[in-house]
Steps between C-alpha positions, in 0.01 A plus 500: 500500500651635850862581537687300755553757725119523524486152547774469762306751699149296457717218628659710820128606582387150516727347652436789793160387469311783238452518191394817194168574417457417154797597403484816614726675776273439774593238746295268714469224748528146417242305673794246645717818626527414878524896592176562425303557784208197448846253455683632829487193791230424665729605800598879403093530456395408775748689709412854307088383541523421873658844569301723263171365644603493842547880409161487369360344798663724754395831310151428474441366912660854513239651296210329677640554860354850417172441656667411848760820453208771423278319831819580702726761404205749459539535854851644535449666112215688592237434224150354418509109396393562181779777459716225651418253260585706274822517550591185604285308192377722257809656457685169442292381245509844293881470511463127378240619260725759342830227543298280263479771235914554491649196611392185292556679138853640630571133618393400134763729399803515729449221679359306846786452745610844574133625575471188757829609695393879460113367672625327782827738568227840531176316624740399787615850589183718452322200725762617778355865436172402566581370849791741553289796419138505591309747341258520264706680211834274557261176524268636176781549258732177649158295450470638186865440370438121673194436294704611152799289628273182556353557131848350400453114662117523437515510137834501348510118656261428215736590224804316696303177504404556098891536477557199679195232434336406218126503443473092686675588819377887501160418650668309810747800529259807568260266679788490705571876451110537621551272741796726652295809446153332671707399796656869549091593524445261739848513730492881471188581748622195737882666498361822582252410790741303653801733469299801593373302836827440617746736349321761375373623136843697420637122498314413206709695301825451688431103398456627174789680447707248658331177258526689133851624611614136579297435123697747359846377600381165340353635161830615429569136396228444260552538101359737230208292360399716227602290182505837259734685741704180536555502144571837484817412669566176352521678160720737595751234592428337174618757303872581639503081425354486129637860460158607348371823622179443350377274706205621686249295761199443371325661767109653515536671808796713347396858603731819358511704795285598846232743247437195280489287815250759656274510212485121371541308798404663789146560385472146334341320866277842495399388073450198590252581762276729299548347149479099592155386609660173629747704723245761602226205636799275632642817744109581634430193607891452631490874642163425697647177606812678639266731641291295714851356617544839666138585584518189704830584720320785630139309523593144643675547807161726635273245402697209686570721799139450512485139505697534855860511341790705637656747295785286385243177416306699335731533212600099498187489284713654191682115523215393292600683169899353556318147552288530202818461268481151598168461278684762283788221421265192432335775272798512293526128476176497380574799267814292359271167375250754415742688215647150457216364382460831281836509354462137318769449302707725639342786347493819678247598757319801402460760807129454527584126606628631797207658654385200718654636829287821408178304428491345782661775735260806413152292636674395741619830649141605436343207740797538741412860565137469524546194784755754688276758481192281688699354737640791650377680792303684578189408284606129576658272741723193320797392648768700396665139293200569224624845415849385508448263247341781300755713527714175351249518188630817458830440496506203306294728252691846510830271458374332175403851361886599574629193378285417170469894357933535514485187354255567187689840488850363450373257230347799300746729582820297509837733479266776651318295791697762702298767362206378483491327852599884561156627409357232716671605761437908467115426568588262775702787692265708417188320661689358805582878579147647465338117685652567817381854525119426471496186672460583851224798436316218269509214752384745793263632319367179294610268786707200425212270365385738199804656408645149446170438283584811289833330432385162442220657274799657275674195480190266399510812200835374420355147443436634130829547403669170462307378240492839313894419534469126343282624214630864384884462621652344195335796298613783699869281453490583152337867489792583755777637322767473818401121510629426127753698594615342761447181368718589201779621723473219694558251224811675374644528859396185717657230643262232641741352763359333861 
């Protein structure tokens, strides 16, 4: 029998909208509670969305205006291109690389909406160093510290739209998150070429610093979104009301201090990558993706220079992967009647159903590069409009492979889709810094048409893999320890909200 003090208190918790976990101390969310981050309005979303992907799309046309920087700024730095790309990609990408290591499990932990301010506030001012300061150690290390910042929109928006969205309206959000990132590819090369023609490279970054500065001002008005932080605080309120000092948040990410922290969950995106075969095949074919992104902002503008187009046209053709989301959005439609039909009865839709996108994405990227790489010069001569719609292929491809593996990653993953979209993301830094550095040696050398060939001949390898996916993933589900983990802290902790 409970006392009626206990049972005044169960009664103050609920009507604050928690409850006790089986009776125990431990408080949690009710499903109706209103400040939970999947129940806020549709409104106070989509204002803290817009802003953290416009961050998201800013950084990364930063990150891929590198190609254009190292062509120019060599010049006044003193240094080989390849030393210049260096600095102005490689460099970037290492810093994001390491950034995806630290900043998604501390997010986990402590929360999202500091880190965004703290991204935006620094990228700004060490952007202003680059163009204030032009030499190769003040551009190395500010690139660097850029490329850790950017780590912070690039993957910790994948654990703000698990706090905010359910598993129905989570596929529309990162295609949308993909969508912002895709664009930044495509608008970054454009920005620069255009930028650098009239005012100069230094202006990139001046741009820069003067875009995420105005971004940070206005991510000072977004909310925490992490629901275990959130409760954190909410419990701590509860107790001066019920006067119960046991009370405690029943919260998984609880960590005891920064050596715990250090040892559990900074390393967990680096587990994940060596210990789960799903997350290990997911982040090579994602990390050469990403690479070939960056291979190509290097590669393209060359090969269309070549066609008869001016410096500045010949980066227009990067429009095609921004134009591709088009065929990207139907996708999803098609995605939605596809898990629909799935689903049934309103039974859930196991990750595997989700792999349509991927199906049909991976031969696709594998025919779109082999028709770019035969209609290029100088083996051939097609009107340029035929290797345009090539290079859409590709996008349309490389954006389903984005889209469809963070998808099938938060459904295994759930609480820790941060983490794990982490590990994803450390290969994809990793490739897109070491892409850029071989690619102009390997199209010289090779020429455009069979270097192309060697990439399409690595994606046709990829062909394999979607199936294996289909027919081995719901095994390597239930060998994976994180997964039942995750899936059991999920079910003591979620709210299923819009």
């Amino acid at each position: 029998m409970k006392s009626r003090s206990v049972l005044e208190a169960e009664h103050t918790l609920v009507e604050h909208g928690f409850e006790l976990v089986n009776d125990s101390s431990h408080v949690r969310w009710k499903a109706s509670n209103n400040e939970h981050p999947r129940n806020w309005s549709i409104k106070r979303k989509s204002y803290d969305m817009v802003v953290i992907l416009l961050l998201e799309f800013f950084t990364t046309a930063v990150s891929t205006a590198g190609a254009t920087t190292a062509k120019h700024a060599r010049r006044e730095l003193d240094v080989g291109y390849t030393v210049s790309i260096l600095i102005y990609m490689s460099t970037y990408q290492i810093g994001q690389g390491i950034g995806n290591i630290v900043f998604p499990p501390y997010s986990e932990a402590f929360g999202r909406k500091k880190l965004y301010i703290i991204s935006a506030t620094f990228y700004a001012a060490f952007c202003a160093v680059i163009a204030a300061c032009p030499s190769p150690a003040a551009a190395s290390v500010s690139r660097l510290i850029t490329g850790f910042l950017s780590a912070i929109p690039s993957v910790v928006v994948c654990g703000s739209i698990e706090d905010m969205f359910n598993s129905k309206s989570r596929a529309w959000m990162i295609y949308l998150y993909i969508a912002a990132t895709n664009c930044g590819i495509s608008f970054g090369p454009i920005m620069s070429a255009y930028i650098t023609s009239t005012l100069g490279w230094k202006w990139i970054f001046y741009v820069a610093a003067i875009v995420t500065g105005t971004l940070a001002i206005l991510l000072l008005a977004i909310k925490e979104s992490r629901p275990s932080l959130l409760l954190g605080r909410h419990v701590e309120r509860l107790r001066k009301i019920t006067g119960n000092p046991d009370l405690r948040p029943l919260d998984p990410d609880q960590i005891p201090d920064l050596k715990a922290f250090a040892r559990i969950a900074l390393f967990r995106p680096l587990h994940l990558l060596v210990l789960e075969p799903i997350v290990l095949a997911t982040a090579l074919m994602s990390g050469v993706a990403n690479g070939l992104l960056y291979l190509f902002t290097e590669t393209i503008p060359p090969i269309y220079q070549s066609f008869g187009f001016s410096e500045n046209e010949a980066s227009l053709p990067f429009l095609a992967f921004a134009v591709a989301l088009i065929a990207n959005g139907a996708m999803r439609v098609v995605d939605r009647t596809h898990t629909s039909k799935i689903s049934g009865d309103n039974q859930p839709v196991p990750p595997e159903g989700r792999l349509l996108g991927l199906s049909l994405g991976v031969p696709i990227l594998a025919v779109g590069l082999w028709l770019f790489a035969w209609t290029v010069p100088p083996l051939t001569h097609v009107h340029w409009l035929v290797s345009a719609f090539a290079l859409l292929l590709v996008g349309f491809s490389l954006n389903e492979f984005c889209t469809v593996v963070i998808v099938y990653l938060a459904d295994i993953y759930l609480n820790h889709a941060t983490s794990a979209t982490a590990a994803l993301s450390i290969v994809r830094a990793s490739l897109g810094a070491v892409f850029p550095l071989f690619a102009p040696q390997m199209f010289e050398t090779l020429g455009p048409n069979i270097a192309a060939s060697v990439l399409a001949a690595i994606a046709t390898v990829f062909c394999i893999v979607p199936p294996l996916f289909k027919r081995y993933g719901e095994l390597l589900r239930r060998k994976s320890k994180f997964s039942h983990y995750s899936k059991q802290v999920y079910g003591e902790t979620a709210v299923d909200g819009e």
